[in-house]
C-alpha positions as CSV (number, residue, x, y, z in Angstrom):
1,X,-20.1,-18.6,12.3
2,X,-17.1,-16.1,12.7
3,X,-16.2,-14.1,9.7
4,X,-12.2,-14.9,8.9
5,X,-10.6,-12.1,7.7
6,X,-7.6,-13.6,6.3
7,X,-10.1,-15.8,4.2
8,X,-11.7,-12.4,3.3
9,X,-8.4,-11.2,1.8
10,X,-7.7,-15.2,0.0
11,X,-11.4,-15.1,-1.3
12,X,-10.9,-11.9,-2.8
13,X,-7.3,-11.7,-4.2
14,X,-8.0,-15.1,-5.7
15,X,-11.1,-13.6,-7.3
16,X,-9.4,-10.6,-8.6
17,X,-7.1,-13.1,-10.7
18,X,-10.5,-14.9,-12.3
19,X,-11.6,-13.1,-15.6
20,X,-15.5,-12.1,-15.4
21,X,-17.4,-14.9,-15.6
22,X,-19.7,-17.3,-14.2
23,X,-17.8,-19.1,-11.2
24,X,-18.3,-21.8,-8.7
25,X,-17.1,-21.9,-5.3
26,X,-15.4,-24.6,-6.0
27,X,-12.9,-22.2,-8.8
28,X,-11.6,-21.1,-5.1
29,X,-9.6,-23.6,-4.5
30,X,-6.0,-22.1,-2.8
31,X,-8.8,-20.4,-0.6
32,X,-10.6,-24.0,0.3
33,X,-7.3,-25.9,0.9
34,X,-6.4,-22.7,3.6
35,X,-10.0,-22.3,5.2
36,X,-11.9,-25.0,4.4
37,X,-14.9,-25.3,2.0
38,X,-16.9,-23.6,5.3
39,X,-15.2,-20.4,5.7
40,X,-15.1,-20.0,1.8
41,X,-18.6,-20.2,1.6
42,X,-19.6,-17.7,4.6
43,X,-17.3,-15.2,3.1
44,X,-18.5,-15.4,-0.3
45,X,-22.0,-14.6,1.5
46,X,-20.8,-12.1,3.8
47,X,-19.0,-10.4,0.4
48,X,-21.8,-10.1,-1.1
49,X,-24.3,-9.0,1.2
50,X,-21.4,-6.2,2.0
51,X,-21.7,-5.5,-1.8
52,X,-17.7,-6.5,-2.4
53,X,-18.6,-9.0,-4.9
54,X,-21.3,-9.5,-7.7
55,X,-22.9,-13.0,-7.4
56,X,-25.8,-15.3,-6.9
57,X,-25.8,-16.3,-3.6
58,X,-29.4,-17.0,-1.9
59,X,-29.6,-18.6,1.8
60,X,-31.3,-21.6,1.8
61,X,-34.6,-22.6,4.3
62,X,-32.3,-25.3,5.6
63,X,-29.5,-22.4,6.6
64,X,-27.0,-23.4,3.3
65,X,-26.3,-21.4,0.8
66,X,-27.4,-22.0,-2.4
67,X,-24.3,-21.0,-4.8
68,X,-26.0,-19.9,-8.9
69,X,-22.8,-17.6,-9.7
70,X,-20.1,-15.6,-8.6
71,X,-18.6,-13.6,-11.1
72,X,-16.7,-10.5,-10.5
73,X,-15.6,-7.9,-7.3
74,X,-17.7,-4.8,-7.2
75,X,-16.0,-1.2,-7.3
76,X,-16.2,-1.3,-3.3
77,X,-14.6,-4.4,-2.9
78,X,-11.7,-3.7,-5.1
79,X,-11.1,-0.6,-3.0
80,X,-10.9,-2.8,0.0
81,X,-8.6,-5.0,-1.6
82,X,-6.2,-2.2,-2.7
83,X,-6.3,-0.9,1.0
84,X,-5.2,-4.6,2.5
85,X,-3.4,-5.9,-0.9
86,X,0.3,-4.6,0.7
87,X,1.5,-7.4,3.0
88,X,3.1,-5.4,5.9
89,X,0.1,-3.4,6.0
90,X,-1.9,-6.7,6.0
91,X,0.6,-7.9,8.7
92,X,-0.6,-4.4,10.5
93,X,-4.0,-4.9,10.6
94,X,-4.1,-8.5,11.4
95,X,-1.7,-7.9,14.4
96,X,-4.3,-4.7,15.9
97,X,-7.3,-7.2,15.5
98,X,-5.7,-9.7,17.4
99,X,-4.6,-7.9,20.4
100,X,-8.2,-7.6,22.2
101,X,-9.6,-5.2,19.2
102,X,-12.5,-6.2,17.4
103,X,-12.8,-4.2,13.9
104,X,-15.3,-4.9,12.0
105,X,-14.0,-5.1,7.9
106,X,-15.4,-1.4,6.9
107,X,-13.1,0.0,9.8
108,X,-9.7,-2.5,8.7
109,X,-10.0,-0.7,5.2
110,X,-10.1,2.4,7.3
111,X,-7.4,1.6,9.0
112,X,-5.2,0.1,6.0
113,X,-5.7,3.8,4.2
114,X,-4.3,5.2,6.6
115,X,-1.4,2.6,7.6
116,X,-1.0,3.1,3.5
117,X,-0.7,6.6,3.8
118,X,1.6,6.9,6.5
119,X,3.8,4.2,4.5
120,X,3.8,6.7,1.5
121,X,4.3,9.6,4.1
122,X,7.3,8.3,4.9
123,X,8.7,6.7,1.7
124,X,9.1,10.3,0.0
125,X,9.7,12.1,3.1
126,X,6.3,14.4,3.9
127,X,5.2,15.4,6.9
């Protein structure tokens, strides 16, 4: 299955809003009516395995995932966040990935800072 960014960025700016606590998949609701209950899962997976969220999330022998908790984002994932949380940078980065580039999500945050920093850059002025 393909990893959907912009469902990475839903997943995770939906989450943010959540107080700690012991979710479902289903509490993701704006993200399942976008992607589909699918993509929600994978990336919930993916999230954590890439330690961006804290959650209970065990592959099953029959290749689902067996969902016990989701309940916060990690320290890492809400630095990736902040990097993609501006929408003309988000706009940015979704634009490079789909002209023939193939970035993986540790290298979009990458790129974000940077987009992010030349934003700032500009706004007061520096070189």
């Amino acid at each position: 299955m393909k990893l959907n960014i912009d469902c990475i960025r839903d997943t995770l700016l939906e989450l943010e809003k959540l107080p700690v606590d012991c979710h479902t998949v289903y509490t993701f609701q704006k993200s399942i009516e976008r992607h589909g209950i699918e993509n929600v899962e994978y990336t919930l997976a993916k999230l954590q395995e890439a330690d961006y969220i804290k959650a209970d999330i065990r592959l099953h022998e029959a290749g689902r995932y067996d969902f016990y908790g989701i309940y916060c984002i990690s320290f890492a994932g809400h630095e990736f966040l902040e990097s993609v949380k501006q929408p003309s940078i988000w706009e940015k980065l979704k634009q490079a990935t789909t002209t023939g580039s193939t970035a993986g999500v540790s290298m979009l945050k990458e790129i974000a800072v940077e987009l992010g920093k030349e934003m700032l850059r500009k706004k007061f002025g520096l070189t």
